[in-house]
SEZASE-860035 format. One line per 5 residues: number of its first residue (from 1); for each residue x, y, z of C-alpha. Coordinates in nm, 2 decimals, decimal comma, padded with zeros to 4 digits. Example, Ala and Ser with C-alpha at 12.3 -4.5 7.8 and 13.67 -1.06 7.14 Angstrom:
1> 01,23 -00,45 00,78 | 01,37 -00,11 00,71
This chain:
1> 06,65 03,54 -09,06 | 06,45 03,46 -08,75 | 06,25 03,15 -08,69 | 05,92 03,21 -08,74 | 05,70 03,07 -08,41
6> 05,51 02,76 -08,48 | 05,15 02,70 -08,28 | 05,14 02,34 -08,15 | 04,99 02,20 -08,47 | 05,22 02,38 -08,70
11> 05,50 02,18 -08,51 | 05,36 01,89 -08,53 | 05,34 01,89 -08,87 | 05,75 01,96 -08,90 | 05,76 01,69 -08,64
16> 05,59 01,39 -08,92 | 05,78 01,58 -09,21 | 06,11 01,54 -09,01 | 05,99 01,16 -08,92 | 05,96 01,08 -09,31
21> 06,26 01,23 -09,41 | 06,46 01,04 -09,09 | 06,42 00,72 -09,27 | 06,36 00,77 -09,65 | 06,61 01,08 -09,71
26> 06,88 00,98 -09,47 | 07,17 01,23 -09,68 | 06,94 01,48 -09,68 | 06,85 01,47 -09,31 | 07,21 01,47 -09,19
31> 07,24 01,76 -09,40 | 06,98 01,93 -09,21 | 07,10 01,97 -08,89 | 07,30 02,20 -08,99 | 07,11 02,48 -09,19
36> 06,95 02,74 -08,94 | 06,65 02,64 -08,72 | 06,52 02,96 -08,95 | 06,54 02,78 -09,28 | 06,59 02,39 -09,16
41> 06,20 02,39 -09,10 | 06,07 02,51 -09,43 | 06,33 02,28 -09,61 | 06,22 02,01 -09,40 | 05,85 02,04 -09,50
46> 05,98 02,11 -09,86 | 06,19 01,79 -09,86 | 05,89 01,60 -09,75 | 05,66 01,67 -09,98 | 05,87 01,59 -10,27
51> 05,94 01,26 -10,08 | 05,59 01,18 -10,06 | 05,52 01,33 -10,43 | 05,79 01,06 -10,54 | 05,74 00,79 -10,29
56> 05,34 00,86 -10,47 | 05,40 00,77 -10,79 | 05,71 00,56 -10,73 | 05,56 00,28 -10,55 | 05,24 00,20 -10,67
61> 05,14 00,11 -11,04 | 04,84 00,31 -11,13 | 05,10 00,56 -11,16 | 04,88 00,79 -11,36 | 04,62 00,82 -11,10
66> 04,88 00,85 -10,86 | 05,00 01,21 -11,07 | 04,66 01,32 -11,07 | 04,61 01,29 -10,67 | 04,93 01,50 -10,66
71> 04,81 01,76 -10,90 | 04,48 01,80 -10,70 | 04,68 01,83 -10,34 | 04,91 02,10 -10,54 | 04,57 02,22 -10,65
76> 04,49 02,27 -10,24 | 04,80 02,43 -10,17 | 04,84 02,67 -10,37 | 04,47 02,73 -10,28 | 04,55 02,78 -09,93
81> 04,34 02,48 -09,81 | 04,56 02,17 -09,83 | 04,45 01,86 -09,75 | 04,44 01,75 -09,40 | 04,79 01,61 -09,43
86> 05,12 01,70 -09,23 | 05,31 01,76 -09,59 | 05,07 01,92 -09,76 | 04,99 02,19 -09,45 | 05,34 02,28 -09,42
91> 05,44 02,23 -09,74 | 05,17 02,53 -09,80 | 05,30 02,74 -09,54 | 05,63 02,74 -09,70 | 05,46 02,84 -10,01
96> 05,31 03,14 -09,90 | 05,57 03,30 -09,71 | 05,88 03,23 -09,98 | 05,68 03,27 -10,25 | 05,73 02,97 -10,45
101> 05,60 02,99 -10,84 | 05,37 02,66 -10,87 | 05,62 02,67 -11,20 | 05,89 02,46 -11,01 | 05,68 02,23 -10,80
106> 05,52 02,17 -11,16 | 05,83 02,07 -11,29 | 05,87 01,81 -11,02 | 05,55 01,65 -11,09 | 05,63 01,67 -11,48
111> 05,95 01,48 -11,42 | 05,71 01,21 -11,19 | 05,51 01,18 -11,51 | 05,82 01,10 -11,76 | 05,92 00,84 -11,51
116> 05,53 00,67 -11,49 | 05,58 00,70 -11,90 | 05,89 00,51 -11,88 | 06,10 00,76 -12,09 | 06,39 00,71 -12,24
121> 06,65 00,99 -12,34 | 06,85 01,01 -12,64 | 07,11 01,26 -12,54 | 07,28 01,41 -12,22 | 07,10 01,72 -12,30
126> 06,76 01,48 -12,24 | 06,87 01,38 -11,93 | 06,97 01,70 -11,80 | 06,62 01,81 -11,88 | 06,51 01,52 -11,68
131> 06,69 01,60 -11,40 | 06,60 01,96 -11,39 | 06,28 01,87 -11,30 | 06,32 01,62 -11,05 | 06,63 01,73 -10,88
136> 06,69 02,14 -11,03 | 06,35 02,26 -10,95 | 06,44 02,13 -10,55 | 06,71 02,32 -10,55 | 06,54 02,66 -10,71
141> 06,26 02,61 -10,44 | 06,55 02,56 -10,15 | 06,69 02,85 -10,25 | 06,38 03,06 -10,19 | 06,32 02,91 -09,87
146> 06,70 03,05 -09,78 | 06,57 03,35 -09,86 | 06,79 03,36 -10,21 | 06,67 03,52 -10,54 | 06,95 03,61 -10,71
151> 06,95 03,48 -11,10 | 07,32 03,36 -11,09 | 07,25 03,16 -10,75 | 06,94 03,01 -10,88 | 07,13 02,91 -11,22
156> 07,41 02,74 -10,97 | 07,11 02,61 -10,70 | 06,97 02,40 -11,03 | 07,36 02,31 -11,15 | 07,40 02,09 -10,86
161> 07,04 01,96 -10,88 | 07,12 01,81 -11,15 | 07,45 01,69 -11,06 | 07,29 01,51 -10,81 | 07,02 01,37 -11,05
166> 07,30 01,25 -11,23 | 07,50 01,10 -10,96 | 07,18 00,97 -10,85 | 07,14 00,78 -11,23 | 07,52 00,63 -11,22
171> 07,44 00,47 -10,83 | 07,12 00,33 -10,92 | 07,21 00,13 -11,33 | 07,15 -00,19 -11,23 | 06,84 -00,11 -11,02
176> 06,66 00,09 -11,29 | 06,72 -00,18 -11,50 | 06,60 -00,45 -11,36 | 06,30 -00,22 -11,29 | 06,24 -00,15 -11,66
181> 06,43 00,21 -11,63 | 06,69 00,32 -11,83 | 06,78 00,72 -11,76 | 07,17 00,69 -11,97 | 07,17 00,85 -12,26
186> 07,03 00,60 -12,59 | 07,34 00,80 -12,77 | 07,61 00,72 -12,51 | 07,54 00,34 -12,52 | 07,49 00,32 -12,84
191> 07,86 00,45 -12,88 | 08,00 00,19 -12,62 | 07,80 -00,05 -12,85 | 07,57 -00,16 -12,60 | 07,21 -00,23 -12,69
196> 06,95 -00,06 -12,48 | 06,68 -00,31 -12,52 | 06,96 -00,58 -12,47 | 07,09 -00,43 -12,14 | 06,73 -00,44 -12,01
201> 06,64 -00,77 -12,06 | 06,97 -00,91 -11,89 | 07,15 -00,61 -11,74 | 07,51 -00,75 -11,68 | 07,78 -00,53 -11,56
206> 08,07 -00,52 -11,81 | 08,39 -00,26 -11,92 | 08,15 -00,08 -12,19 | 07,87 -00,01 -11,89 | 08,16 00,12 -11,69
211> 08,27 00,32 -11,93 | 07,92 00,52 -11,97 | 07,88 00,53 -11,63 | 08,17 00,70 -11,57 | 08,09 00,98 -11,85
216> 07,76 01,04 -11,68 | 07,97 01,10 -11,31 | 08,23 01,30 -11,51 | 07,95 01,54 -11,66 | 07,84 01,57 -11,28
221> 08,16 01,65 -11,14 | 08,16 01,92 -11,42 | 07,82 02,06 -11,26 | 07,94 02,00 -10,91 | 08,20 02,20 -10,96
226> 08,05 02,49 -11,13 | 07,72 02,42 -10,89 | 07,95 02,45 -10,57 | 08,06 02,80 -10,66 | 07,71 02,95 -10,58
231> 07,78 02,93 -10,19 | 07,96 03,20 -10,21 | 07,58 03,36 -10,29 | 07,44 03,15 -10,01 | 07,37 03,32 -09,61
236> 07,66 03,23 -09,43 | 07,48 02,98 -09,19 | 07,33 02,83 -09,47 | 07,67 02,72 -09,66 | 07,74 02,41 -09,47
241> 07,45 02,25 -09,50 | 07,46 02,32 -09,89 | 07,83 02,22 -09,90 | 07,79 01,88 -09,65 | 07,47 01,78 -09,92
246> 07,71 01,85 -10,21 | 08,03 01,63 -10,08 | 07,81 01,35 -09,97 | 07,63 01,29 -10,29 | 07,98 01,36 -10,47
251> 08,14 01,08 -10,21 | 07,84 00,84 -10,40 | 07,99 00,92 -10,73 | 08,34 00,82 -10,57 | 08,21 00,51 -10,41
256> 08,06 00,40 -10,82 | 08,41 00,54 -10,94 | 08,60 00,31 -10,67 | 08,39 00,00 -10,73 | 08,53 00,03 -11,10
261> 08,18 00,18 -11,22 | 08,00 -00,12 -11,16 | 07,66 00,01 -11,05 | 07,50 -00,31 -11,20 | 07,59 -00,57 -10,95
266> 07,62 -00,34 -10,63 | 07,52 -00,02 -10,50 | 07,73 00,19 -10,37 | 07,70 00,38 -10,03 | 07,88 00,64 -09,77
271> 07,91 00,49 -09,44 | 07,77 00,72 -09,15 | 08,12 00,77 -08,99 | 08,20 00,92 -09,37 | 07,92 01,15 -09,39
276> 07,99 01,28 -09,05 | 08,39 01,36 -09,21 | 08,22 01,55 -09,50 | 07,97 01,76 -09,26 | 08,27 01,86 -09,10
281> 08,51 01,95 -09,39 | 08,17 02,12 -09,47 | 08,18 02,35 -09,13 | 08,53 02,43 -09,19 | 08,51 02,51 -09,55
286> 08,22 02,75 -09,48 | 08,42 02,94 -09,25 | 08,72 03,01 -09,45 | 08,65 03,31 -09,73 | 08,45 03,17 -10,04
291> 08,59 03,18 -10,45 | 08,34 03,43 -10,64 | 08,06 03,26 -10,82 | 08,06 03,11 -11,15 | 07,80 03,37 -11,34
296> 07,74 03,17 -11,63 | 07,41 03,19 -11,78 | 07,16 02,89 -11,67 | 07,20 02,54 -11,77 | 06,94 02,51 -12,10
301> 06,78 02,27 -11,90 | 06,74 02,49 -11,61 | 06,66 02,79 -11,80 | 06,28 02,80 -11,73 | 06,29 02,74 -11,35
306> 06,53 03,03 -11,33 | 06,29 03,24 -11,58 | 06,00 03,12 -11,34 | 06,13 03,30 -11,02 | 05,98 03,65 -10,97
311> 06,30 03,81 -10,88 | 06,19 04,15 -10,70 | 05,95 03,97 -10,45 | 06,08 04,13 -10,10 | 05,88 03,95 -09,79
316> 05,78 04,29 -09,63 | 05,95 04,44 -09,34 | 05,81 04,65 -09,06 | 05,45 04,60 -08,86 | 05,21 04,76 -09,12
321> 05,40 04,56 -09,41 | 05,35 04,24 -09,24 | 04,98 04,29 -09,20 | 04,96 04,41 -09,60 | 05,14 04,05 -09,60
326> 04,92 03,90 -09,39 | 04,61 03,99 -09,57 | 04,73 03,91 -09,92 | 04,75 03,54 -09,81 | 04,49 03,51 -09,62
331> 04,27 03,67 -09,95 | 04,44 03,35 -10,14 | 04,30 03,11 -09,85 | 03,93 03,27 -09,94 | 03,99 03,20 -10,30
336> 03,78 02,94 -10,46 | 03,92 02,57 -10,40 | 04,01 02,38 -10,66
């Protein structure tokens, strides 16, 4: 895959996505440098929206408004008239030439509105579901911008979405809570006889919180695993950035693990000179030959961002097909705006 030319403003734009994501998605970013320049440029303008898209509804508290300025910039993009914003312009380039169904950045903003409801979920199953739509329909849209359409990769790219959801859940306990959040399963506490409403009013570390924390991080070590086998269906340049993302987030769920789960009264965090071990166990790993790829069906939770994909979308090769290419999205820029 060759990198496709940027004009001056199209750089630019990569430029302020690359800015946000320097200090707001610092594991992700580290990550980065080492996909292609190819696919590191789409993924960085894809990262970046979702960063702002969260960071939107996030951190102010006319949350619902806040969805439905998202919806309308979505709206624009898949228009082909974003706003006059650096996300939002890149992030509908990298649209149009992967073909992303608006299904999966949908998803994402579904899963922005269960969080400005407040949600609470009953069962693993509940927060899986969650956590496809934050975290699985990212990794379905990364794939695509790697160029990867393959069922059984998209069924694994969503696996360690979620897996990283769920790591994500088992750092941040305490936080949520004292922010009113509460993403562990009702069931799971309820077994560790721990009161949700209880835990939220005074969220205190103790052995029967540990002990559902480390549930939650043995169910993502389940989905890392299985997850991890899809580089095998990866480009080859592409695998150690996949693989470095995958043991860094893991290495969070070791930090909880080593701290005796107690996410409540401290967070836990990979130094730098860490991450920089992982990237390179990454490089070497992703030279050595790859184990086959788990082709188990689709997480349920998953199962309608893989169904979303049109599979037999080719970009065009050759002049004449790139100008049939051309056309068709400059025919979506005429469209009507939203």
């Amino acid at each position: 895959m060759q990198p496709m030319r940027l004009t001056s403003n199209e750089a630019s734009d990569i430029a302020a996505c690359r800015e946000l994501l320097r200090a707001g998605s610092k594991s992700f970013h580290a990550a980065s440098l080492l996909l292609p320049r190819a696919v590191r440029e789409p993924a960085t303008a894809l990262y970046a929206f979702c960063r702002i898209a969260d960071d939107a509804v996030d951190l102010v508290d006319a949350k619902h408004a806040a969805l439905a300025r998202l919806a309308h910039r979505l709206d624009r993009v898949y228009a082909g008239a974003p706003l006059p914003m650096p996300a939002d312009r890149a992030f509908a380039r990298v649209v149009a030439a992967h073909a992303i169904p608006r299904a999966l950045p949908e998803a994402l903003l579904e899963g922005l509105l269960w969080d400005a409801e407040v949600r609470r979920y009953a069962t693993i199953a509940d927060v899986e579901a969650y956590g496809a739509r934050v975290a699985g329909a990212v990794g379905a849209m990364m794939s695509l911008v790697m160029g990867v359409r393959d069922p059984v990769a998209m069924a694994r790219a969503t696996d360690l979405g979620i897996a990283m959801q769920l790591t994500n859940i088992a750092r941040d306990v305490g936080e949520d809570a004292r922010a009113g959040r509460l993403y562990l399963p009702l069931a799971w506490l309820r077994e560790a006889d721990i009161d949700p409403d209880a835990f939220l009013r005074a969220p205190v570390f103790s052995p029967a919180i540990a002990s559902v924390t480390h549930r939650l991080l043995l169910r993502a070590e389940d989905l890392y695993l299985r997850g991890g086998t899809g580089l095998a269906l990866l480009p080859r340049g592409c695998r150690p950035a996949i693989g470095a993302a995958r043991r860094i987030y893991a290495a969070i769920g070791a930090k909880v693990a080593a701290h005796g789960y107690d996410s409540v009264s401290r967070r836990a965090v990979v130094p730098r000179g860490e991450k920089l071990r992982l990237i390179g166990a990454s490089l070497v790993a992703a030279a050595l030959p790859s184990p086959p790829a788990d082709r188990s069906p689709a997480l349920e939770a998953n199962r309608h961002l893989v169904e979303a994909i049109p599979y037999a979308w080719q970009r065009p090769q050759g002049i004449s097909a790139r100008i049939g290419w051309m056309m068709d999205i400059f025919a979506r820029i005429e469209q009507p705006r939203a």
